[in-house]
C-alpha positions in Angstrom: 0.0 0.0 0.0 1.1 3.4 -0.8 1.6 6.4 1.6 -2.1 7.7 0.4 -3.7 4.7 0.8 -3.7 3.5 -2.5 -3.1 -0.3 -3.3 -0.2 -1.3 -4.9 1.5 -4.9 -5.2 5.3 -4.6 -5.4 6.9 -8.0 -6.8 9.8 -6.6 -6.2 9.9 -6.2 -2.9 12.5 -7.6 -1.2 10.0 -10.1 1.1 8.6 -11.3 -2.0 11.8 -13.9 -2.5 11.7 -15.2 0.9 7.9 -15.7 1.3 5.7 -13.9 -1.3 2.3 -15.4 0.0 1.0 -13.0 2.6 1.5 -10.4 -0.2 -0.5 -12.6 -2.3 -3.4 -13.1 0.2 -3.3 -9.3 0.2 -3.4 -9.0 -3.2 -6.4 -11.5 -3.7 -8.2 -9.4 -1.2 -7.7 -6.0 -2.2 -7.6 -5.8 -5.6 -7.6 -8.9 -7.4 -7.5 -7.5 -11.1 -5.0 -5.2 -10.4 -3.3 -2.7 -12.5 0.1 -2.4 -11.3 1.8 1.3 -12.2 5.0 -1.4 -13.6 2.7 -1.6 -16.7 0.9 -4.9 -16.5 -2.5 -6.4 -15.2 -1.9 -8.7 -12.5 -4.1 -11.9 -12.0 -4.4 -13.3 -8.4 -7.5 -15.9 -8.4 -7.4 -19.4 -9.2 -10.0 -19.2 -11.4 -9.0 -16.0 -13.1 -5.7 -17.7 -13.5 -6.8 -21.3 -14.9 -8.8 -18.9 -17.4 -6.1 -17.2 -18.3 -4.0 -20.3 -19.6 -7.1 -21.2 -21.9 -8.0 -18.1 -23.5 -7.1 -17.6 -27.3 -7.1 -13.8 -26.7 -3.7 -13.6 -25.1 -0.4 -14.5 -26.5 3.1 -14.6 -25.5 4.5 -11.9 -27.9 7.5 -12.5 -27.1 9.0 -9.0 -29.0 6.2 -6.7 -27.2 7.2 -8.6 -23.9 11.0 -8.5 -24.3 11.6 -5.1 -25.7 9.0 -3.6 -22.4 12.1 -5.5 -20.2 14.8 -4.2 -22.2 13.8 -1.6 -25.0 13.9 -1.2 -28.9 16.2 -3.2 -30.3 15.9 -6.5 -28.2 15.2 -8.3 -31.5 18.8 -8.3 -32.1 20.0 -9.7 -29.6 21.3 -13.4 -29.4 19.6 -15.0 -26.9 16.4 -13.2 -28.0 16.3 -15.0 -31.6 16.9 -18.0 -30.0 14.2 -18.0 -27.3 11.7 -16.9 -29.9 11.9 -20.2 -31.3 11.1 -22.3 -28.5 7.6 -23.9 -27.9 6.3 -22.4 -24.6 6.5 -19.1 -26.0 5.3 -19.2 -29.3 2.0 -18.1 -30.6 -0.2 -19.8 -33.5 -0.1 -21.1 -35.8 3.9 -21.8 -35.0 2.7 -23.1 -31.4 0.7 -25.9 -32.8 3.1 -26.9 -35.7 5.9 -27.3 -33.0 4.2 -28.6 -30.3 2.8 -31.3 -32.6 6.1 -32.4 -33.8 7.5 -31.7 -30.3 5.1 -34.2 -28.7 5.3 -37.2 -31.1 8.7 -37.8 -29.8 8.8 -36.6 -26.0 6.1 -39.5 -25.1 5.1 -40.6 -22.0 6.4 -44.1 -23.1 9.8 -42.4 -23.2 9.6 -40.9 -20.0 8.2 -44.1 -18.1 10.9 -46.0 -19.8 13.2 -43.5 -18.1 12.8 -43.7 -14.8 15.2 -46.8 -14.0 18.1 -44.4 -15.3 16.5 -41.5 -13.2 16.2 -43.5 -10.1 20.4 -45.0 -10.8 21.3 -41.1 -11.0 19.7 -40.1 -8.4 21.3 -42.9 -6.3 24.4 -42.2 -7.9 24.6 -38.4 -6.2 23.6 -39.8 -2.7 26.5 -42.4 -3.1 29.1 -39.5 -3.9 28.2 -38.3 -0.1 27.3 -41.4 1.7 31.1 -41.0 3.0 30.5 -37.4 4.4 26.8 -38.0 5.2 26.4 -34.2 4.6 25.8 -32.4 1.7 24.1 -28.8 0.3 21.0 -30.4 -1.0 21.2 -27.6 -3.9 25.0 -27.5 -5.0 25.0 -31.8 -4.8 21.8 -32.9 -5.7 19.1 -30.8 -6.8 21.1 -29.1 -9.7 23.0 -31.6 -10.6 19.8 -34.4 -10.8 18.2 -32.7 -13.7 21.0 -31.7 -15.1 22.0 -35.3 -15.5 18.5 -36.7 -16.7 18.1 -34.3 -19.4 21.4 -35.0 -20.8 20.5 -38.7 -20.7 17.2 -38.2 -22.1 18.5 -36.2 -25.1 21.4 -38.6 -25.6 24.2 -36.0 -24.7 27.4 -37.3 -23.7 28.4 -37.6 -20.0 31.5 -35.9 -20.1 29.4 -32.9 -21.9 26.6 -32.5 -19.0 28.2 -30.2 -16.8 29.3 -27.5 -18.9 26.0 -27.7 -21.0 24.6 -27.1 -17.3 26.6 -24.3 -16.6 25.8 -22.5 -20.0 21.6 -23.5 -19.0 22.1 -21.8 -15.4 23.0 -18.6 -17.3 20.4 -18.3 -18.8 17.9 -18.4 -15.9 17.9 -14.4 -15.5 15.8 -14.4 -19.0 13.1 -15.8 -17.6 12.4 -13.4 -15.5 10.6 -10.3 -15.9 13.2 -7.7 -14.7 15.8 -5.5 -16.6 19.0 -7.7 -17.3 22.4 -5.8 -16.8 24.7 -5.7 -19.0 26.9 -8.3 -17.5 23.8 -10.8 -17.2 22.7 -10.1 -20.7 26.8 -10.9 -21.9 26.6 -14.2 -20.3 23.5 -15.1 -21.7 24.1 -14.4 -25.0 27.6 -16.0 -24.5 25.7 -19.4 -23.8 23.3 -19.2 -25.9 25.9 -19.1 -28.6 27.9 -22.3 -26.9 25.0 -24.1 -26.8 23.3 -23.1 -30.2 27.1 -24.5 -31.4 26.8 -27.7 -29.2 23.3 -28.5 -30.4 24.1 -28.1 -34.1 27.3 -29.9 -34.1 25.2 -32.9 -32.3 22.2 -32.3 -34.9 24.8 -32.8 -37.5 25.8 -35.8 -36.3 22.2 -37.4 -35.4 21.4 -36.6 -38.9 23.6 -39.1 -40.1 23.8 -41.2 -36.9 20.4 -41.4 -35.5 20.8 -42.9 -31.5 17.9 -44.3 -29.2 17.7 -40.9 -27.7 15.3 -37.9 -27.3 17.8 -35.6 -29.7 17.7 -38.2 -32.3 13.6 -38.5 -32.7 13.9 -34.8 -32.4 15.9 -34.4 -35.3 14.7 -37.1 -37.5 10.7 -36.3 -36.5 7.9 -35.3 -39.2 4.3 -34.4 -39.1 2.4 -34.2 -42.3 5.6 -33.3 -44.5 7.1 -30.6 -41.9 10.0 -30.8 -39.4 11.7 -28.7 -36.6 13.9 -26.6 -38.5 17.3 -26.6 -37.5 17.3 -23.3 -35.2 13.7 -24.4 -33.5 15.7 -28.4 -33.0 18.3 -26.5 -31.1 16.3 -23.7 -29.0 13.8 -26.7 -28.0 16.9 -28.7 -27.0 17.9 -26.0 -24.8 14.4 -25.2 -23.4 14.1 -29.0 -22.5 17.1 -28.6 -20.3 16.2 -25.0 -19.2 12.5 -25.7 -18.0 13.4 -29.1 -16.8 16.5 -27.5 -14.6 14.5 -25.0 -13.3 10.9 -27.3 -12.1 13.2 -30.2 -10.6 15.8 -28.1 -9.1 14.0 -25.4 -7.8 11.3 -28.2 -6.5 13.1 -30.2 -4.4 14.9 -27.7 -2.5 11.1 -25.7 -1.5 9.4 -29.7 -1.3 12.3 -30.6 1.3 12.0 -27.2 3.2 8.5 -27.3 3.6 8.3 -30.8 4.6 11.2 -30.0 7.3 8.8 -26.8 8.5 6.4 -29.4 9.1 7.5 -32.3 10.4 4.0 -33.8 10.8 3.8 -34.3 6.7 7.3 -35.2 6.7 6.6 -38.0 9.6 3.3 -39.2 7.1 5.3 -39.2 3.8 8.3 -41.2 5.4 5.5 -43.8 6.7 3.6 -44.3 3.8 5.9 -44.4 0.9 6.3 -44.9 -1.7 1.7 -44.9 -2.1 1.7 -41.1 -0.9 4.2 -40.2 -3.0 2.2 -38.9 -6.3 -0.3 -36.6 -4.4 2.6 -35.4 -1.7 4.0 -34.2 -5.0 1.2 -32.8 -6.3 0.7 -31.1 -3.1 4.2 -29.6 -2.9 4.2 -28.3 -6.2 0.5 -26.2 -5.2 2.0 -25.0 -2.1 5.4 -24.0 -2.9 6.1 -23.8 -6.8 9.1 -22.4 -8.6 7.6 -20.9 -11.4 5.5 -18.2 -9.1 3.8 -16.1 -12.7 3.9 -16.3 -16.3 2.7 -13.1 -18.9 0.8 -13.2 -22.2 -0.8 -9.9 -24.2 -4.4 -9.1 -24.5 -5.3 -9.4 -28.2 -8.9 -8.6 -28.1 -10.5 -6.9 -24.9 -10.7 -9.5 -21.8 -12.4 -10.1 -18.8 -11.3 -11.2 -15.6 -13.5 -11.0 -12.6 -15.9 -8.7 -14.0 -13.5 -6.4 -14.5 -12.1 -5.7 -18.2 -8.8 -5.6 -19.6 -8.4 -3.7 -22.5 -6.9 -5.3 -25.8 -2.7 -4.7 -26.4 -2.5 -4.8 -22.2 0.5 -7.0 -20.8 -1.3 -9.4 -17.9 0.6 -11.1 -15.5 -1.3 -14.6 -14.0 0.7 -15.1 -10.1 0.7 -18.9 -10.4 1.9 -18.9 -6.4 -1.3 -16.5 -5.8 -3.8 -18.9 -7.3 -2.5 -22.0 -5.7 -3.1 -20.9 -2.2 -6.6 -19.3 -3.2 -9.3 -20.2 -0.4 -11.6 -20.4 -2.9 -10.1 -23.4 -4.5 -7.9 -25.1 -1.9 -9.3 -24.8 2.0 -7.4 -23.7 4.5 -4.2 -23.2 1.7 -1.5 -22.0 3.7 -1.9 -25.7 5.3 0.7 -28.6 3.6 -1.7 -31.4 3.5 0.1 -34.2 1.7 -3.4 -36.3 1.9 -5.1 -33.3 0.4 -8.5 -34.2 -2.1 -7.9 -32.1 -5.2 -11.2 -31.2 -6.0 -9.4 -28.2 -8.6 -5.7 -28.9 -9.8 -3.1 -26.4 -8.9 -1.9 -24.2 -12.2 2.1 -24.5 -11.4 2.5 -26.6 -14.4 0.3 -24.0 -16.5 -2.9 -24.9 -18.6 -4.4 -25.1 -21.9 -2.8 -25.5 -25.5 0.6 -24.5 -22.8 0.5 -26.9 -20.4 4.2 -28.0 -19.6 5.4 -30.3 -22.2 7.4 -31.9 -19.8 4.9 -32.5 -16.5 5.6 -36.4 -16.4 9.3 -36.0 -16.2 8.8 -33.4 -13.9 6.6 -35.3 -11.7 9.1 -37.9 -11.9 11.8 -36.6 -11.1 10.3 -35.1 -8.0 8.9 -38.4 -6.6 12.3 -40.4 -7.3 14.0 -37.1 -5.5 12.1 -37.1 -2.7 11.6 -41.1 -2.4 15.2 -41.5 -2.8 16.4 -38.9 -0.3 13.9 -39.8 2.7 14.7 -43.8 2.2 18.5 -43.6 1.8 18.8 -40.4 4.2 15.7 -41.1 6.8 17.4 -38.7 9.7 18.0 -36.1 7.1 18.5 -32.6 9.3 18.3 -29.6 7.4 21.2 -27.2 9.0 18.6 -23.8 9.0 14.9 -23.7 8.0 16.1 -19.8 7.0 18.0 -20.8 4.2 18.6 -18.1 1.6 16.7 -17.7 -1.2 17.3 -16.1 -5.2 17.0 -12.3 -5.1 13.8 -12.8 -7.8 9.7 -12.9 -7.1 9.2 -15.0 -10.4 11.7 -17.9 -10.9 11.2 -19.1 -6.8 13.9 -21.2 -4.9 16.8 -21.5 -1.6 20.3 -20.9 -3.1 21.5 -23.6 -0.7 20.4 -25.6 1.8 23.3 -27.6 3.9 22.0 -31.0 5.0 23.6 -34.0 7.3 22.0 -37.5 8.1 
């Protein structure tokens, strides 16, 4: 609230990193169409929100979006062209065409038949500590898991995963909604060059020399005469290891905190695995979610609310915001890893958008969390205050020190 009395959200605020949802709760209550003076609509209800993934009247436009965050001219800029390319934020008809060809090869017969190798790698990083019995749950595990599985998945050699890694975790700071310095907006062009390199020296070769691997189908996949081009083979490529970094890593550091700030669910879910395991997931990923908002562009007037949004506004939906909405979750501020969903959670998005890669993600969680609590069942978590990432959208604990 301003000094006149005036609503106004901040999502910048400082508090929002550490724990965004009694500004949320606010926000819900006081205004929850809101047009923020930063230029966008914000969206705080569940159902506003689920609405807002399914209506055709907003789209990402990416180059309206982008040149709001850093000016005329964006359009030029490396990682720009490459992110334009990539599946979640394209519009139609490219959406459709990609997501098509996109989906005939990431299967969920390709991710069951994954989860052996997931569950080995997962092992793999508690064996590298067994010795120590101690760890930082973010630095050892939770980056490094995805990290691991998506180069599998893809087919990318072993010795190749961490640096591909380390080029992805530049990139983070474009997903969010703030100005990039110049130094950020170096090292994420810098990367997206490596990897745009990486990726079209291995397309090159899978052209030739098709493996069993994700890459592979990717490269040698066709829908009614049309295939990725090579620039939208490589930025989806990237976004598989981007998106799936950020849900898994993110993820298990908040699912292991919040179970540790409530040691009743933590109790339950160590009692009753692995049968809990699916909805404790799907709990955890309502009540604490890395991806806290996403944007899209009014086309045509829209309503949320019973309050209208003109057409050419930039709307903001606060995923966190609608997953602890009274409306659609009772008492929401409560982890309840038995909870009966009567409405999904949105932290996985909605619509012709939904996460391409929700069963790996759900995955990945459940073998995280199964694996930690049964190889590491007196787990201690060195601080419950653990710091978190300076952002409001892209929500998660820098590090989190652990011994067993």
């Amino acid at each position: 609230m301003s000094d006149d009395g005036c609503f106004f959200f901040n999502p910048l605020a400082p508090e929002m990193a550490v724990d965004p949802y009694p500004a949320y709760h606010e926000l819900r209550r006081r205004d929850p169409v809101h047009e923020s003076p930063l230029g966008f609509w914000f969206l705080s209800r569940h159902e506003d929100v689920a609405a807002f993934f399914t209506d055709r009247r907003l789209e990402h436009q990416y180059v309206r979006t982008q040149t709001m965050r850093l000016g005329d001219g964006v359009e030029s800029q490396p990682y720009f062209r490459m992110f334009s390319h990539m599946v979640f934020i394209l519009d139609n008809p490219d959406h459709q065409r990609v997501r098509g060809l996109f989906t005939s090869t990431f299967t969920p017969r390709r991710v069951a038949a994954m989860r052996e190798r997931v569950q080995l790698i997962a092992d793999e990083l508690v064996d590298r500590r067994e010795r120590d019995r101690a760890m930082d749950l973010v630095a050892d595990f939770a980056y490094p898991f995805p990290v691991r599985v998506i180069g599998d998945l893809l087919g990318v050699p072993r010795d190749d995963q961490v640096r591909i890694g380390d080029w992805v975790h530049a990139l983070n700071p474009v997903l969010e909604f703030l100005p990039m310095s110049d130094e950020v907006l170096a090292r994420a062009n810098e990367a997206i060059g490596q990897l745009a390199e990486y990726f079209g020296d291995l397309a090159a070769k899978r052209h030739t020399d098709p493996h069993d691997d994700l890459f592979s189908a990717m490269v040698h996949a066709e829908e009614e005469g049309t295939r990725l081009s090579d620039v939208e083979l490589i930025a989806n490529a990237i976004l598989l290891y981007l998106a799936g970094h950020e849900t898994t890593a993110g993820g298990t550091g908040l699912a292991l905190l919040a179970l540790h700030r409530n040691p009743a669910q933590l109790a339950l879910l160590q009692a009753e695995l692995p049968q809990l395991l699916p909805n404790a997931v799907r709990e955890l990923l309502r009540y604490d979610t890395p991806g806290q908002a996403t944007a899209r562009v009014s086309t045509e007037p829209v309503s949320f609310s019973g309050v209208e949004i003109p057409a050419g506004q930039g709307i903001v939906a606060w995923i966190g915001a609608a997953n602890r909405d009274p409306q659609a979750f009772p008492d929401p501020d409560r982890l309840d890893l038995r909870r009966s969903f009567e409405r999904d959670h949105v932290s996985l998005g909605g619509g012709a958008h939904y996460c391409l890669g929700h069963a790996l993600a759900r995955q990945e969680l459940e073998v995280a969390l199964e694996t930690l609590l049964r190889r590491c069942p007196k787990l201690t978590l060195e601080t419950l205050d653990p710091p978190f990432r300076e952002t409001s959208l892209m929500r998660g604990v820098v590090s989190l020190p652990v011994h067993w």
